[in-house]
C-alpha positions as CSV (number, residue, x, y, z in Angstrom):
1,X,-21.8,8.0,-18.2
2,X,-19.4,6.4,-15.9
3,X,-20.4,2.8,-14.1
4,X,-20.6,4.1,-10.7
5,X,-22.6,6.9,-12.1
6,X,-25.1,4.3,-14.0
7,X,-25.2,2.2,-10.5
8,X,-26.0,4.9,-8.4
9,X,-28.7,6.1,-10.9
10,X,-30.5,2.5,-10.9
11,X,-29.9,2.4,-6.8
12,X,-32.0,5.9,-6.8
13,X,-35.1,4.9,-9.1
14,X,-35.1,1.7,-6.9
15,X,-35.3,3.4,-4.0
16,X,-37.9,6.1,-5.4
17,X,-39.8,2.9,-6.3
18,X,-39.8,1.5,-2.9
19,X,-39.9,4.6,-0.8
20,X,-43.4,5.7,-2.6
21,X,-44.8,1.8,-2.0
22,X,-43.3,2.0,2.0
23,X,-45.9,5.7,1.5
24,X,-48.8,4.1,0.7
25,X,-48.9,1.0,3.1
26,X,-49.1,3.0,5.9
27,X,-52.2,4.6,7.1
28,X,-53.4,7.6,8.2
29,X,-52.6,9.8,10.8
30,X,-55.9,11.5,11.8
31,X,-57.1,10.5,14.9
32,X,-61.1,11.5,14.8
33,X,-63.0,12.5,17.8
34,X,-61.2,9.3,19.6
35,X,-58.3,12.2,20.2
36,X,-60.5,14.6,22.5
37,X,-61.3,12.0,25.4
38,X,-57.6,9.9,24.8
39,X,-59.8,7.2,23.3
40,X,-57.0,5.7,21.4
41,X,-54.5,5.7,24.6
42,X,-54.1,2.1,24.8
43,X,-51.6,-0.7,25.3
44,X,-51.2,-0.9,21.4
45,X,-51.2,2.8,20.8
46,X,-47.9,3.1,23.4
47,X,-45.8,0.0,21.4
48,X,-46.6,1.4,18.1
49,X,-42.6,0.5,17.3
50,X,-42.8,-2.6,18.1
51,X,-45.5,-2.9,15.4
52,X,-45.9,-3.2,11.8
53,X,-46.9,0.5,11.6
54,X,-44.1,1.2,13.8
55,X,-41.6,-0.7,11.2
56,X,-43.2,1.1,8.4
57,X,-41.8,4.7,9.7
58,X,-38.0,3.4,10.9
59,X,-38.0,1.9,6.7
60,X,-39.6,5.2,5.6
61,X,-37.2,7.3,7.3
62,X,-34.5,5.3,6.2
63,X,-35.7,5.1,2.5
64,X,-35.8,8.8,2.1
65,X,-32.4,9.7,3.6
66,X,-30.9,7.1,1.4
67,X,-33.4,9.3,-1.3
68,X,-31.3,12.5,-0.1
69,X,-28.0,10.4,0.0
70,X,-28.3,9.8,-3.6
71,X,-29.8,13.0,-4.7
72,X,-27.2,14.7,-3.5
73,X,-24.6,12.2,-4.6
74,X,-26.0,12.2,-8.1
75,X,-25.5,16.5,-8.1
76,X,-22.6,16.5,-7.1
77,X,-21.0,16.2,-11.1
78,X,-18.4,14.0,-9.3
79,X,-18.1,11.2,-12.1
């Protein structure tokens, strides 16, 4: 097993690691009954990026294209 191949391989179980913690912080999706009158349309609801929640999904999306990077990478039977 070459060097790069080793690295990469610690890189992806680093960020599977990390990718299925950045999962489980977040929180859930489902709205309730608040969604049938718009009760959750509020100031905070319309800046969710600016928010920790909103930070949560730009790292998540990044961790699993990194995920696919290196799963692909990995495949590849480059090294």
């Amino acid at each position: 097993m070459s060097t790069l191949r080793l690295v990469l391989t610690i890189l992806y179980i680093i960020d599977c690691v990390f990718l299925l913690i950045v999962v489980l912080m977040q929180e859930g999706k489902s709205q309730g009954l608040g969604a049938i009158g718009g009760g959750n349309e509020s100031y905070w609801s319309k800046n969710k990026a600016r928010s920790k929640e909103g930070k949560l999904v730009m790292v998540t999306t990044i961790s699993a294209v990194l995920f696919m990077v290196f799963s692909v990478v990995l495949n590849l039977n480059l090294f």
